[in-house]
N, C-alpha and C positions, 0 to 999 in steps of 0.2 A: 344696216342695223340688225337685221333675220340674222345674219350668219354672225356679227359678233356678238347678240345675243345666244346666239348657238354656242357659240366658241365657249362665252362668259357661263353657260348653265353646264356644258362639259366640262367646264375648268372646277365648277363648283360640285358638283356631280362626281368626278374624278377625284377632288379633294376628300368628299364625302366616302367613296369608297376605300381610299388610302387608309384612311382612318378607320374606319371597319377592318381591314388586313390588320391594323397594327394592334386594334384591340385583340383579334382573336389571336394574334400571334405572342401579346403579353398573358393571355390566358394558358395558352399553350405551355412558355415559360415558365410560368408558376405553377401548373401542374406537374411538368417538366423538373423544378427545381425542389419540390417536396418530394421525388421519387431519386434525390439521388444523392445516397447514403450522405455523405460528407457534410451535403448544404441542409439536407434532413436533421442531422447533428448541431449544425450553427442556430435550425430555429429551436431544438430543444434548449440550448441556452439561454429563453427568453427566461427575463425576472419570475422570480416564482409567485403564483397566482395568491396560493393560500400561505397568509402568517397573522400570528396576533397581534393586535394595538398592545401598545408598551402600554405597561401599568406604572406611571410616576409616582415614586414613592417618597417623601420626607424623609430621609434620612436623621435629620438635627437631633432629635428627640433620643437616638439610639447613639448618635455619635455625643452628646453631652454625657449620656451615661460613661460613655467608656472613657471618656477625661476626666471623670470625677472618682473614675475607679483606678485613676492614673495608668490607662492605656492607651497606645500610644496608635496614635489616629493617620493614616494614610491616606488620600482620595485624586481621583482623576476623573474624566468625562463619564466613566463605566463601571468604577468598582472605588467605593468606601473598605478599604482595608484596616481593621483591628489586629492590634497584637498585643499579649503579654511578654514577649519575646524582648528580653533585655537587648539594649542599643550596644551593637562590635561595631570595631573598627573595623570598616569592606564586608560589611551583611550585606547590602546592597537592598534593604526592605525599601527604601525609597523610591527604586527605582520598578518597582512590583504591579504599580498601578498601571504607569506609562506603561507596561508589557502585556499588561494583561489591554491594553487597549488597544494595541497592536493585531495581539490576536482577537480581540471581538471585529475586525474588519476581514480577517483571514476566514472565521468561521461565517460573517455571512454572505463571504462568496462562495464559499462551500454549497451554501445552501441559497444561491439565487436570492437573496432579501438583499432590496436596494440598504446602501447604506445610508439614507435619507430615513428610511423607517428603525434605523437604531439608532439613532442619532440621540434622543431620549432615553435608552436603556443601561439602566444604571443597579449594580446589585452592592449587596452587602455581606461582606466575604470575614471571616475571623480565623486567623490563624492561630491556634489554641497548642502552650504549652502547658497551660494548669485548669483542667477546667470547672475546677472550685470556684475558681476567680470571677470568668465569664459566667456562672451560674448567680453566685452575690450580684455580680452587676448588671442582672437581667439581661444577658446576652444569649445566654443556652438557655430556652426553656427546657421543662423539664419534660416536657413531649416529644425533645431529639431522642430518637434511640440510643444507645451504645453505639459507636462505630469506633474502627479501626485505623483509618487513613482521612479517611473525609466522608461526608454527609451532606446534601443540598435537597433544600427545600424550597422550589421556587425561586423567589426570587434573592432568599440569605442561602447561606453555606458553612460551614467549619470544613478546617481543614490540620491535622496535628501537624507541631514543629519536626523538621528534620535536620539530620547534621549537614546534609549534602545541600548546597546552594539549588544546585540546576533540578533533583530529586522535588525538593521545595516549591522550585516555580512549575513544576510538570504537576504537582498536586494540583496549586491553584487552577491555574491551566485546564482541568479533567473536572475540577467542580466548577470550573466555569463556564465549561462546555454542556454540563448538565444543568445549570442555570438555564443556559440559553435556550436550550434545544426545550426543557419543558415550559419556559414562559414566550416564547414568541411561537415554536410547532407542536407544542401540546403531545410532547412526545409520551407515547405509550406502545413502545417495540419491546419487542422480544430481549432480554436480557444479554444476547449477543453482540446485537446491535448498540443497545444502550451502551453497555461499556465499555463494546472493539471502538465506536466513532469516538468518544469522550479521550480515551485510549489514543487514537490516530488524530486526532486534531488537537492534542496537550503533548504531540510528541514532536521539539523544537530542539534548537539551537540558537547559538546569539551570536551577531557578528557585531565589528567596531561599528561601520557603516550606518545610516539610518536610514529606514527601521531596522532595528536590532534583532528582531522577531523572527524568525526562519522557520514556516512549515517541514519538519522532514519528516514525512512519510517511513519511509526506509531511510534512517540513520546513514552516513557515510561511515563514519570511524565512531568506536566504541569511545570515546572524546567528546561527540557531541552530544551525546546522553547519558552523562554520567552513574553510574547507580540504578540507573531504570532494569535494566538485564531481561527485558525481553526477548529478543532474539538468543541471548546465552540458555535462557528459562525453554523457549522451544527445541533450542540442539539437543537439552539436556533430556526434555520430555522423548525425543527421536532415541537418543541413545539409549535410554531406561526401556523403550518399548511402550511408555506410556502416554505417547502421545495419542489425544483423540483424534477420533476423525474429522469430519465437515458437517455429519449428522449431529455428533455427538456435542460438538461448538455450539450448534444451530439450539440443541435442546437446552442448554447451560439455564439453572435454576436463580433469581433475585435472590440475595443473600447480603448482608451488612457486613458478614467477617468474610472477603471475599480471599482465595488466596493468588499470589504470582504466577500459579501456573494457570487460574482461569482468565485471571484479568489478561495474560498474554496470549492466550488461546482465543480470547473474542478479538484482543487486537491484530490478530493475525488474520483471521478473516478475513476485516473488515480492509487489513491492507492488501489480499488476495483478492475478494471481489473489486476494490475500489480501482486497481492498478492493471488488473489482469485482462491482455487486448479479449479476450472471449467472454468476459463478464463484467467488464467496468460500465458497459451503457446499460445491461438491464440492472447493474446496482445504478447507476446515476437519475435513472428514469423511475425508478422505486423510490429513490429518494428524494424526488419530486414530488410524490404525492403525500397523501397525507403518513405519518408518524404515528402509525396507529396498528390496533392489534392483527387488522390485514396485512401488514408490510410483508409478513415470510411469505404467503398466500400472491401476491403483487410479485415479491423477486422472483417467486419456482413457475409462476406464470408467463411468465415474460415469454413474447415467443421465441424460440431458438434454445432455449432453459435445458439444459438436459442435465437430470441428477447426477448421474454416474459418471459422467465426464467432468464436472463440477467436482466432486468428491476426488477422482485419480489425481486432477490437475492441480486440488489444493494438496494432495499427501506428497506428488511432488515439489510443490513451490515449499512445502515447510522441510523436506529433506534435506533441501539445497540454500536455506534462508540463510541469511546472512549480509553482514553490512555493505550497503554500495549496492544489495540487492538491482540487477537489471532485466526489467520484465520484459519489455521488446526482446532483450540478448537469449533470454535465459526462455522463452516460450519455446512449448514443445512441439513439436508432430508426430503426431501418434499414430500416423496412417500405418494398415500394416505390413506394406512392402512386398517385393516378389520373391519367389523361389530363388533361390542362388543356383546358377548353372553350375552342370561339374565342369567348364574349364573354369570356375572363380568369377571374381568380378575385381571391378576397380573404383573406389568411392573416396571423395576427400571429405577432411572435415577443418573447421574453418577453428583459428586462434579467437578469434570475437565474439564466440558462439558459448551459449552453455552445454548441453547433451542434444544429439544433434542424429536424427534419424540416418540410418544410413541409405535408406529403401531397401533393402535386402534380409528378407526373411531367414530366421536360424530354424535347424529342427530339431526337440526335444531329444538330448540325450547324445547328437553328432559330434565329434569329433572337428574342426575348424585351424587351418591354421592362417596365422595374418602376418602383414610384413608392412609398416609404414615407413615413407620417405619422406625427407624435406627438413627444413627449418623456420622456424616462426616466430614472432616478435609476442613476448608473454608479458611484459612491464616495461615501462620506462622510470626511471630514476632520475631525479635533479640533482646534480653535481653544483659544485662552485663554478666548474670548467665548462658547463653545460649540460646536454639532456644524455643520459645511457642507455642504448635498447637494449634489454636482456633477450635475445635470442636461445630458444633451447630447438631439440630434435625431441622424437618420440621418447627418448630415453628421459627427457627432462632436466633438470640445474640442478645440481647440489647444493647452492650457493642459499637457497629459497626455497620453505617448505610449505604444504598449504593440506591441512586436514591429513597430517601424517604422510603425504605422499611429495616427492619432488615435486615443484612448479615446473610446469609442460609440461610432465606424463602424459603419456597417451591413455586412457580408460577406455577400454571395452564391457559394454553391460547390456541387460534385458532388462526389464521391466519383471518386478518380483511380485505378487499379488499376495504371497504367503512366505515372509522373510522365513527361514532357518531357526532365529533367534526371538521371532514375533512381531506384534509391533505392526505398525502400519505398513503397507506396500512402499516399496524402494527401490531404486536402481539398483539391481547386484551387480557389482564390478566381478566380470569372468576373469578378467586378464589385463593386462597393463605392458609397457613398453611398445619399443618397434619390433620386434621380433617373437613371438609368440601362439602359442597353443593352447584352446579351450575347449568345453564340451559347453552346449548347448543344453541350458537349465527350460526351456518352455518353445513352443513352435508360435514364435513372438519375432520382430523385427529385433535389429542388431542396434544399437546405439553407441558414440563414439563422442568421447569429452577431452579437450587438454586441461589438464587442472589447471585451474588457475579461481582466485581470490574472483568474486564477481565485479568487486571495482575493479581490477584490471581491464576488464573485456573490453572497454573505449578505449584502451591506452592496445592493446594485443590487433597483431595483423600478424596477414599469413594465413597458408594452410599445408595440411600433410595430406601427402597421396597415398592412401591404403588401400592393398591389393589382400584381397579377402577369397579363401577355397577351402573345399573339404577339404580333412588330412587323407592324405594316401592319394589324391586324384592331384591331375595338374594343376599348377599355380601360377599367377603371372609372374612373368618376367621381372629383374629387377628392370 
């Protein structure tokens, strides 16, 4: 009876200590899993703590008005839509409500709010061709200011009529994302902010399929955003020299008559911070907390935040912007590389790649000559017969042009801090081709791009072998 008593209080004893191991072994795990980036990341995606109770609002009383003023009434779970806007054949107003409901599910995953807590949140939206009309029928007070495009207060909005359909629902779209953001996050950011997110979450596409609704961030083809011309509005600011910098965005003034080039200068930003692998967590983690006049103070805070790398990295994301933008592909490395020996060196650079460090440092004012080998896949095409690889060499295709240069050119560049022409810092292309000779503009590393479209870069495989030396000293071998 002693000894299986013994046995039974070791057994229990033994159990008891197991259980101690395993507890301190799940503590360990959990400390363990909060320190390791990735799963760190999974719990930042918990629901967002802070948002506002939905204010439910009677609609009836404003929408009787607008049928008695014979205007033509719209509604869905989220949005009471008004128009003065005479009934075409394929306006497609009907289907405005459904889309714009589509996107109130998109914007609050954006922003961590269950969608149990919008499930209530319904505004009232007027799309205004005459606004005499809505003024007679109590729909514009007279305390709207003048605007230009749209105006949103709270929980209503106006918006003017456009000729462009998809123009049209991107209005709605951007006054409904400032709807949102000021009646459930009490948004009061910086003017950058306000109008790059409003900007980047109104900027869609529509497919057959349901839902119709397609977030695109960076646009694929100039197709899916009809008339918007943002990305065109940024080339344009790069080639004038007028494009601002990242400080200059950041300071951008509220204003009612806003114009194209600011409204696409905050949405650029906000698609650089939002997308960019070195800055998309400390914008995602700013944008967690509260929407308030700390937000700029919150993102330069953040630890790892560095201005000036921030700054180089947005003047080259806006040099190189463009549809199909790929920010994995198209991320840079800035490190600043080694001396080049005088026998030369030997560096590839890759077809799927945007501008692509070589590691090898140039020196102000040298002499350089380079020789590249190989062939590389730069697009594929659909035929009826099936898929076409277009292959080029450093020389490039004459078949396909991309920013004035052959498709698969080889570009050789440094890093410009003081363009020639002015204007924000740039890659200056030294040199181009397989076979070639430059001098060396800055004691700066060497950078090496094949041209090509940025939507190519998923479709592009391969690389070319480039042998790189002073002129007059030895060179490698073919």
């Amino acid at each position: 009876m002693a000894q299986k008593a013994s046995e039974s209080w070791q057994r229990r004893s033994g159990s008891r200590y197991q259980r101690v191991q395993d507890r301190i072994c799940l503590v360990i795990l959990f400390v363990l899993v909060g320190s390791i980036p990735g799963l760190a990341r999974e719990k930042e995606k918990a629901p967002r703590k802070s948002y506002s109770v939905v204010m439910e609002h009677d609609w009836h009383s404003l929408i009787h008005r607008a049928r008695s003023a014979g205007l033509r009434v719209f509604e869905s779970n989220h949005l009471v839509l008004i128009t003065d806007r005479a009934s075409r054949a394929g306006d497609a107003l009907e289907d405005l409500p459904e889309i714009f409901d589509e996107a109130v599910g998109i914007w609050a995953k954006h922003y961590r709010i269950p969608l149990s807590a919008v499930s209530k949140w319904k505004v009232f939206g007027c799309l205004v061709v005459d606004r005499e009309r809505f003024r007679k029928a109590g729909l514009l007070p007279d305390a709207i200011p003048d605007f230009t495009n749209g105006y949103c207060e709270h929980y209503r909005f106006w918006f003017t009529e456009q000729s462009n359909p998809a123009y049209r629902r991107h209005l709605l779209l951007h006054e409904g994302v400032h709807a949102f953001t000021a009646t459930l996050l009490n948004l009061n950011t910086p003017t950058w902010y306000t109008e790059g997110i409003a900007e980047w979450l109104a900027t869609h596409r529509l497919v057959e399929r349901r839902p119709q609704l397609q977030h695109t961030p960076i646009p694929g083809t100039p197709e899916d955003v009809e008339q918007l011309g943002r990305i065109e509005m940024i080339r344009r600011l790069r080639q004038s020299a007028e494009a601002p910098s990242l400080d200059q965005v950041f300071a951008l003034k509220p204003t009612l008559h806003g114009t194209v080039g600011s409204y696409a200068s905050a949405w650029s930003v906000v698609a650089f911070l939002a997308r960019h692998p070195r800055y998309q967590e400390a914008f995602a983690v700013t944008e967690q907390q509260p929407l308030d006049t700390a937000f700029m103070h919150r993102l330069t805070s953040h630890p790892g935040w560095n201005g000036a790398a921030a700054s180089r990295d947005f003047d080259a994301f806006t040099a190189d912007l463009d549809y199909g933008f790929d920010y994995s592909r198209m991320n840079i490395n800035w490190s600043p590389g080694r001396r080049l020996p005088a026998a030369g060196a030997t560096t590839k650079v890759s077809a799927a790649l945007g501008w692509q460090n070589s590691g090898w440092q140039l020196k102000t004012g040298r002499q350089y000559q380079l020789r590249a080998l190989g062939r590389c896949r730069v697009a594929q095409l659909q035929r009826t017969d099936g898929q076409l690889d277009l292959e080029s060499t450093a020389e490039g295709i004459s078949i396909d042009w991309y920013r004035s240069l052959p498709l698969g050119r080889l570009l050789i560049a440094q890093w410009d801090e003081k363009p020639d022409s002015g204007g924000r810092p740039k890659f200056k292309v030294l040199a181009e081709g397989g076979e070639t000779t430059f001098t060396a503009v800055s004691d700066s590393p060497m950078f090496l791009k094949i041209n090509n479209r940025p939507g190519n870069l998923s479709q592009s495989d391969g690389q070319l072998i480039v042998n790189i030396g002073r002129k007059g000293d030895s060179f490698p071998s073919r």
